[in-house]
C-alpha positions as CSV (number, residue, x, y, z in Angstrom):
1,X,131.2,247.7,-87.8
2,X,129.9,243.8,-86.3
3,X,132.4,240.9,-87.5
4,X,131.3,238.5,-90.4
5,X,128.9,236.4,-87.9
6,X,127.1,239.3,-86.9
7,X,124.8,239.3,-89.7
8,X,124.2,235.5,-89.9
9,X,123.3,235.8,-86.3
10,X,121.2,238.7,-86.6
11,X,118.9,237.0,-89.6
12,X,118.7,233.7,-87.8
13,X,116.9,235.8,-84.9
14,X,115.0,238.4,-87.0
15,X,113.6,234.9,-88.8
16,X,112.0,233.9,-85.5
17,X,110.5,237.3,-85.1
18,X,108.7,237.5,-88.6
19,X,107.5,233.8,-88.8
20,X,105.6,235.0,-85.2
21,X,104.1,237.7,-86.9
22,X,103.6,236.7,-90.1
23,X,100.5,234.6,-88.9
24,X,98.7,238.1,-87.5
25,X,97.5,238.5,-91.5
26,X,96.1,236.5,-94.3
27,X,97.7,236.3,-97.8
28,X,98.1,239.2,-99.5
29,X,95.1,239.2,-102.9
30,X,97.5,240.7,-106.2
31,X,94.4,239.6,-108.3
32,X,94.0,237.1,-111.1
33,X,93.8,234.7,-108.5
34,X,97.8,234.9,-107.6
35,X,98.2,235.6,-103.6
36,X,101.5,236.0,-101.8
37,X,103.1,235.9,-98.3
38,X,101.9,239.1,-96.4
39,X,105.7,240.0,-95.3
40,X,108.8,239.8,-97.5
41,X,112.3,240.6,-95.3
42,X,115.8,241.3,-96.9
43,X,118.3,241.6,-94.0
44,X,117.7,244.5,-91.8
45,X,114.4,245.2,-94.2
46,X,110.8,244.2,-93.8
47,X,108.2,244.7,-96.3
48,X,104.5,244.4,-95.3
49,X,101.9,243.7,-98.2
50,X,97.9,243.7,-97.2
51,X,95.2,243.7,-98.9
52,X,92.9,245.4,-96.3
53,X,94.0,248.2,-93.8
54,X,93.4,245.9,-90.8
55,X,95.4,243.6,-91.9
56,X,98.1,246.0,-91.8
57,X,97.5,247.7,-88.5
58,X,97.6,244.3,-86.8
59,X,100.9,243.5,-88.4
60,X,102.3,246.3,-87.6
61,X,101.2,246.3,-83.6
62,X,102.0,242.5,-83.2
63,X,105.6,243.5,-85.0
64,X,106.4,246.2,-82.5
65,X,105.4,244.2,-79.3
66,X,107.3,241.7,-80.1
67,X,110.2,244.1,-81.0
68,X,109.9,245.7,-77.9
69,X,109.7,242.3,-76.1
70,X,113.4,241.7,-77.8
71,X,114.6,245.3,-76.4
72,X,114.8,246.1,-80.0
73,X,113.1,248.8,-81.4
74,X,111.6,250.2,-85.4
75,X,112.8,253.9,-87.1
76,X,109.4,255.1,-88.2
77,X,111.2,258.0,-89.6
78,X,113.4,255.5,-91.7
79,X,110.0,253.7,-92.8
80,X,107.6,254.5,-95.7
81,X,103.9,253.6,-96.0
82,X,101.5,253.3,-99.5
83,X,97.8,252.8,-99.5
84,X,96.3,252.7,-102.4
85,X,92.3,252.5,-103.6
86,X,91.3,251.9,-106.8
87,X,94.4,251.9,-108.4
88,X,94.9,255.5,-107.3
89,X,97.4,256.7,-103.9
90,X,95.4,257.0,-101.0
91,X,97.5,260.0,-99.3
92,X,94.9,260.5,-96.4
93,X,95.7,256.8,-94.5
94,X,99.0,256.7,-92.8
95,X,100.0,254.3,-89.6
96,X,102.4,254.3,-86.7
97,X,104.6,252.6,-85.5
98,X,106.1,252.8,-81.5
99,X,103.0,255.6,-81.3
100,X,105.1,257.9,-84.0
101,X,103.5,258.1,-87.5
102,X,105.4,256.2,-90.5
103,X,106.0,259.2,-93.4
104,X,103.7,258.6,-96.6
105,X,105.6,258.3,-100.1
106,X,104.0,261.1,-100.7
107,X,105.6,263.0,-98.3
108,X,109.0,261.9,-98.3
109,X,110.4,259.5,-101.6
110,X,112.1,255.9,-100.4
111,X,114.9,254.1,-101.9
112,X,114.6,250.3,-101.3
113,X,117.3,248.2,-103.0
114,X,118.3,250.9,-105.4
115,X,115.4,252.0,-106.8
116,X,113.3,255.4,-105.7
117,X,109.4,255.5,-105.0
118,X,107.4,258.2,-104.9
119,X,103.7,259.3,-104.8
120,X,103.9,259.2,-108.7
121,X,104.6,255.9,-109.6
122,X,106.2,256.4,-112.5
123,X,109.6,256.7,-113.9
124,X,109.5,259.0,-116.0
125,X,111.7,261.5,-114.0
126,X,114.4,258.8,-113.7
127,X,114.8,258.7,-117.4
128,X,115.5,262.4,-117.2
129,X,117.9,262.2,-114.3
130,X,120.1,259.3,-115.8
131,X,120.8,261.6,-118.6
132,X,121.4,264.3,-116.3
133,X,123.9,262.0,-114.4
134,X,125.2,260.9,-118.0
135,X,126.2,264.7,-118.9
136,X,127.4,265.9,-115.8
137,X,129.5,262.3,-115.7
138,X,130.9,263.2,-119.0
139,X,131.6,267.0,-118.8
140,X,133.7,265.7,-115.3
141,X,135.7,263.1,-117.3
142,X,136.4,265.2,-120.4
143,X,137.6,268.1,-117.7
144,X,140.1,265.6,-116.1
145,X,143.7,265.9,-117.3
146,X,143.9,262.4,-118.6
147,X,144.8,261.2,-121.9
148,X,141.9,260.2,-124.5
149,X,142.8,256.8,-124.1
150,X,141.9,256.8,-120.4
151,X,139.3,258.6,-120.6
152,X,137.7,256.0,-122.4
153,X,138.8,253.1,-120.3
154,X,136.9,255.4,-117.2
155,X,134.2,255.6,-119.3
156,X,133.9,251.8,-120.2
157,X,134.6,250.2,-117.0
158,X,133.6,252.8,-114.2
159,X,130.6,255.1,-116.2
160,X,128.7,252.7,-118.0
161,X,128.1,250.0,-115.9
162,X,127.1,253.0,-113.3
163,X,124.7,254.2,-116.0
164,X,123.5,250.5,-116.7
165,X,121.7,250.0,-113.3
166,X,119.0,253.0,-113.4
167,X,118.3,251.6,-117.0
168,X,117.9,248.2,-116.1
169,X,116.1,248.7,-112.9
170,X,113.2,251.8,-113.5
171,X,111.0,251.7,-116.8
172,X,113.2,253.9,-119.1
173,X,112.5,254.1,-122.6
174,X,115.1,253.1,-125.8
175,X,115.0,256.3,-127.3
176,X,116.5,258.3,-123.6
177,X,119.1,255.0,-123.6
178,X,119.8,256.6,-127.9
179,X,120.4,259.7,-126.3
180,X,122.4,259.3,-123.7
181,X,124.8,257.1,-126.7
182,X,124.4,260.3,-128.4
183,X,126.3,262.3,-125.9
184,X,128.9,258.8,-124.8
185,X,130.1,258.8,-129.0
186,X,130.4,263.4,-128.5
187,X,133.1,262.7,-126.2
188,X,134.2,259.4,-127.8
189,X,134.7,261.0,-131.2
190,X,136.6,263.9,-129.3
191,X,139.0,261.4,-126.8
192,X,139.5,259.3,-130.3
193,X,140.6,262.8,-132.3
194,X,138.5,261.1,-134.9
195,X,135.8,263.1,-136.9
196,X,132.9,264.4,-135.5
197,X,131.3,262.4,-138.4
198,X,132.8,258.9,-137.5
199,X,130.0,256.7,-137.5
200,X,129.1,254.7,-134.6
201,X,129.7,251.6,-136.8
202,X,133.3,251.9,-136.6
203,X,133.4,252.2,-132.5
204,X,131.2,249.2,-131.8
205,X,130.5,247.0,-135.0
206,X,133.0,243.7,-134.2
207,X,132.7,242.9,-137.7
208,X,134.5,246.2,-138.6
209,X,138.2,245.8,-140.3
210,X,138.9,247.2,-137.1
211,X,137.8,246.2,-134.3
212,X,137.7,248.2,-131.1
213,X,137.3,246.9,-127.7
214,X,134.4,249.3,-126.8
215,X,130.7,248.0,-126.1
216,X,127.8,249.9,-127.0
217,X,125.4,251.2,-123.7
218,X,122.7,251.2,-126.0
219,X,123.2,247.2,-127.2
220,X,123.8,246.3,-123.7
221,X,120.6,247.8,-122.3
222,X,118.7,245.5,-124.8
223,X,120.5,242.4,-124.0
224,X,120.1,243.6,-120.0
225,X,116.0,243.8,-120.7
226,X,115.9,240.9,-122.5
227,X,118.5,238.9,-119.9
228,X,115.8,240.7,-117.3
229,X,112.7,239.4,-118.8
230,X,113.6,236.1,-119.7
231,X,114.5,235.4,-115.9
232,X,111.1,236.7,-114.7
233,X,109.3,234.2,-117.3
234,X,111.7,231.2,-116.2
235,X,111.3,232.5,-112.4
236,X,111.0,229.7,-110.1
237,X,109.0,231.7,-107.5
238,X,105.1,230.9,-108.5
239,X,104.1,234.2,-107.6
240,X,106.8,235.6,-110.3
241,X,105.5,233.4,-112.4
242,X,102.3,233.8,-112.8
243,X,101.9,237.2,-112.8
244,X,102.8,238.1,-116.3
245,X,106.0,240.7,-116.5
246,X,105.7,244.0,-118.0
247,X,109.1,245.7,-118.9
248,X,108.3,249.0,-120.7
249,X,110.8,250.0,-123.3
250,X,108.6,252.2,-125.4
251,X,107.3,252.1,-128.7
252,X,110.2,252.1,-130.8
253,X,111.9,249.0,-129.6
254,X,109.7,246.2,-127.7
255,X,111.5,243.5,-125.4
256,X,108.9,241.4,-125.6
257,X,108.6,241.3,-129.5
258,X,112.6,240.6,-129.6
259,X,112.4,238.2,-127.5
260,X,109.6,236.3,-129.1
261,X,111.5,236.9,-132.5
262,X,114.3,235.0,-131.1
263,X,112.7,232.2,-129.6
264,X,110.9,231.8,-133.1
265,X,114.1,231.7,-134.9
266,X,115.8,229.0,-132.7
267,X,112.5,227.1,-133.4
268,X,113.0,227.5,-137.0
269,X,116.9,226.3,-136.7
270,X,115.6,223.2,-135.2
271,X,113.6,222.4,-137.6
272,X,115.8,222.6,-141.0
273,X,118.7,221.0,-138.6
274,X,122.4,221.6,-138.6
275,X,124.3,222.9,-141.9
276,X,127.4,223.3,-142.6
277,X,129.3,226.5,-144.0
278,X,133.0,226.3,-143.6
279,X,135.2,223.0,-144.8
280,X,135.4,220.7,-141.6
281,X,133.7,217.5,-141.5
282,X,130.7,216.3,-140.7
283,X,130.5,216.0,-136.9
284,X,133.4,218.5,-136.2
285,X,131.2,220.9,-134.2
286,X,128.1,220.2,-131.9
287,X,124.8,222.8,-132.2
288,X,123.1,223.7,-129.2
289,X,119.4,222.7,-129.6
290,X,116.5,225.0,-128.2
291,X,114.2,222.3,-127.4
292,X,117.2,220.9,-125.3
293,X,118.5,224.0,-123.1
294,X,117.5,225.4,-120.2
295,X,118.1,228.4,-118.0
296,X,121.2,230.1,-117.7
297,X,121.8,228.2,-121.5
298,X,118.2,229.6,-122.8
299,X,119.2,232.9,-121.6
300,X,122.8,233.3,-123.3
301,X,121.4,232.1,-126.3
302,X,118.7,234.8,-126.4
303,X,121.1,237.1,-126.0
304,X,123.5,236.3,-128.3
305,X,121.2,236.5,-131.0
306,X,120.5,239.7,-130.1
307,X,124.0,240.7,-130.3
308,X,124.1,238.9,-133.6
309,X,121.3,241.3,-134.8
310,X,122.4,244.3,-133.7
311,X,125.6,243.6,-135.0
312,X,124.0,242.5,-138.9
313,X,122.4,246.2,-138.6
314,X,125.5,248.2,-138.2
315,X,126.9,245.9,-141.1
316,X,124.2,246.8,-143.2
317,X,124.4,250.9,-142.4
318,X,128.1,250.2,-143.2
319,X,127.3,248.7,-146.6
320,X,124.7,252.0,-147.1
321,X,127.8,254.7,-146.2
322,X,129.6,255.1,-149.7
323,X,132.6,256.7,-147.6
324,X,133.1,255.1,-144.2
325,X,131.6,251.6,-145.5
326,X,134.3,250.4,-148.3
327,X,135.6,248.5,-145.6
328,X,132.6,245.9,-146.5
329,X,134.4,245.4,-149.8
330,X,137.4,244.5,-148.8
331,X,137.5,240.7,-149.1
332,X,141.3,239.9,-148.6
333,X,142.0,242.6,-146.0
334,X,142.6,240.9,-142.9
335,X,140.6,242.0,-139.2
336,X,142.9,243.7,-136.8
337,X,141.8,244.0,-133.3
338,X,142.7,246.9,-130.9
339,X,142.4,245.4,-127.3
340,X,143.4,247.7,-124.0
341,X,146.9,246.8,-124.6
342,X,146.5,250.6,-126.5
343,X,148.3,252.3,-123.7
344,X,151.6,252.2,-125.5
345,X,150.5,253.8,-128.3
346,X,150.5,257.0,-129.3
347,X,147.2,258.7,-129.1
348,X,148.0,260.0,-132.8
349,X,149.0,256.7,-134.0
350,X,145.0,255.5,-132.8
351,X,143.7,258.2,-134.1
352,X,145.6,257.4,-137.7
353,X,144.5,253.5,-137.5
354,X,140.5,254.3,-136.6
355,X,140.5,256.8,-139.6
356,X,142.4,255.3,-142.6
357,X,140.1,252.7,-142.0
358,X,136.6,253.9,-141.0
359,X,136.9,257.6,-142.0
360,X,137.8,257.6,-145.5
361,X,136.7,260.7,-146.8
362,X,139.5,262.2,-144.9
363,X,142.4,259.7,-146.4
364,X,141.0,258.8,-149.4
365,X,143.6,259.6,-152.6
366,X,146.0,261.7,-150.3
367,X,149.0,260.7,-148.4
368,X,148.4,261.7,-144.7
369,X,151.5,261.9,-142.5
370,X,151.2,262.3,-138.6
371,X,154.3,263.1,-136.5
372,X,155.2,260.0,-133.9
373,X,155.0,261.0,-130.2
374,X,155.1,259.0,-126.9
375,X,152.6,258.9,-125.2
């Protein structure tokens, strides 16, 4: 363990180190005429990117002697190398380091700032593991002698956002995401002591009559793509920029396409201007304007109307259940919201409130009494 200087000091001299050798090799060709820096470092991690096998021996020679000059040395065992010809993995070229050969992906995976590599290139097996890590997650919670009401708070606050990373950071698909949403509402439903039937409308829609302070995975792994994609775009990095980002959600739900659908609709805003639709005054509220946002701004608002979407969706599969969706009818019934401050109630009396609302083919026309218990 170093003190809070140790690291500042330790970058300020690795710096030194990697500007020397960082002239040993050209730029680094990614095609399309876009070229970038041959070595990228991240504290204690170096990256080397060549375009020609040379290149890359020379870095790494001119890298070790001046390690060695600084009495410091490389962990070829901790190190990974990839060569690959023609778009395919070359598994025959490896290179050494401190005269000890650096282990292929091929041979052994690497996990650089979160995310795995392998000889594969693909995600497709992390799809499958984050749902494997989603069940086994959920089976340990729903084992655990806690309430339903913490179960869920463990699940909002400590197994989602756990689940959110692989999602945002490999190429998973929407339709594993639907899945694994599947399994979160199972246990949901159970926790709730709701109806295995409870739509998923009545857990996540804000619109509901009842609104519950849960967030859907699924809805937030849209809004992380898009949030993702639109940084990449706006990216002030050239190299970023240039080269033209490719997030794969697979066919049934594009990022790109919503994306473009949103931009398209503030457009459209713009141009028929600023309406009103409650009774204040003209001039009582300010719109934000596309054309006139930027960033961090351009980015909330993209998002937002995705929310706004996904939110008009469950609506409309509310207004399409003849049961659960008379709630939509209800004009002079007034919102209620249940925020976390459901600890002191009774896990009956939450489970009475969700389903004389949402789940009225179980209420509906008789008189339902439930005995009062403390939690």
């Amino acid at each position: 363990m170093g003190c809070t200087i140790s690291p500042i000091m330790f970058v300020m001299a690795i710096e030194v180190i990697l500007k020397a050798t960082e002239g040993s090799a050209g730029l680094a060709n990614l095609g399309g005429g876009c070229s970038m820096p041959p070595l990228k470092a991240f504290m204690d991690d170096t990256t080397i990117i060549c375009s020609k096998e040379d290149e890359t021996r020379r870095m790494l020679t001119c890298s070790d002697d001046l390690m060695s000059w600084c009495r410091m040395e490389f962990k070829p065992k901790k190190s990974r190398s990839l060569s690959i010809r023609k778009g395919k993995v070359d598994v025959a070229t490896t290179f050494t380091v401190a005269e000890q050969q650096v282990p292929t992906v091929s041979q052994e995976p690497v996990n650089s700032l979160g995310r795995w590599y392998d000889a594969s290139m693909k995600d497709t097996r992390r799809g499958a593991e984050t749902l494997e890590l989603a069940s086994g997650s959920l089976l340990a919670i729903n084992k655990c002698g806690l309430q339903g009401k913490f179960k869920i708070w463990y699940l909002q606050f400590m197994l989602i956002p756990k689940l959110l990373w692989p999602l945002l950071a490999y190429h998973i698909c929407s339709s594993t995401v639907e899945a694994i949403e599947a399994k979160i509402n199972k246990y949901t439903r159970k926790w709730l002591r709701v109806s295995p039937g409870l739509s998923d409308v009545a857990m996540y829609c804000p619109k509901a009559k009842l609104k519950l302070s849960m967030k859907s995975i699924l809805e937030e792994y849209k809004c992380g793509k898009a949030r993702l994609l639109t940084k990449l775009e706006e990216s002030d990095d050239p190299v970023v920029k240039t080269v033209q980002p490719s997030l794969k959600t697979g066919r049934k739900w594009r990022v790109t396409e919503v994306e473009g659908e949103a931009k398209e609709c503030f457009k459209m805003k713009e141009v028929i201007g600023q309406k009103k639709t409650d009774r204040r005054g003209l001039g009582s509220t300010t719109a934000k304007w596309w054309s006139k946002t930027e960033g961090k701004e351009k980015r909330d608002m993209i998002i937002d109307e995705i929310r706004n979407k996904e939110d008009s969706t469950r609506v409309q599969k509310a207004v399409e259940q003849p049961q659960q969706g008379q709630w939509t009818n209800w004009d002079t019934a007034t919102q209620r919201s249940l925020t976390w401050d459901i600890w002191h109630m009774a896990p009956l009396r939450i489970s009475f409130l969700i389903r004389s609302v949402s789940d009225l083919s179980k209420v509906s026309g008789q008189i339902v009494t439930l005995p009062y218990r403390d939690p």
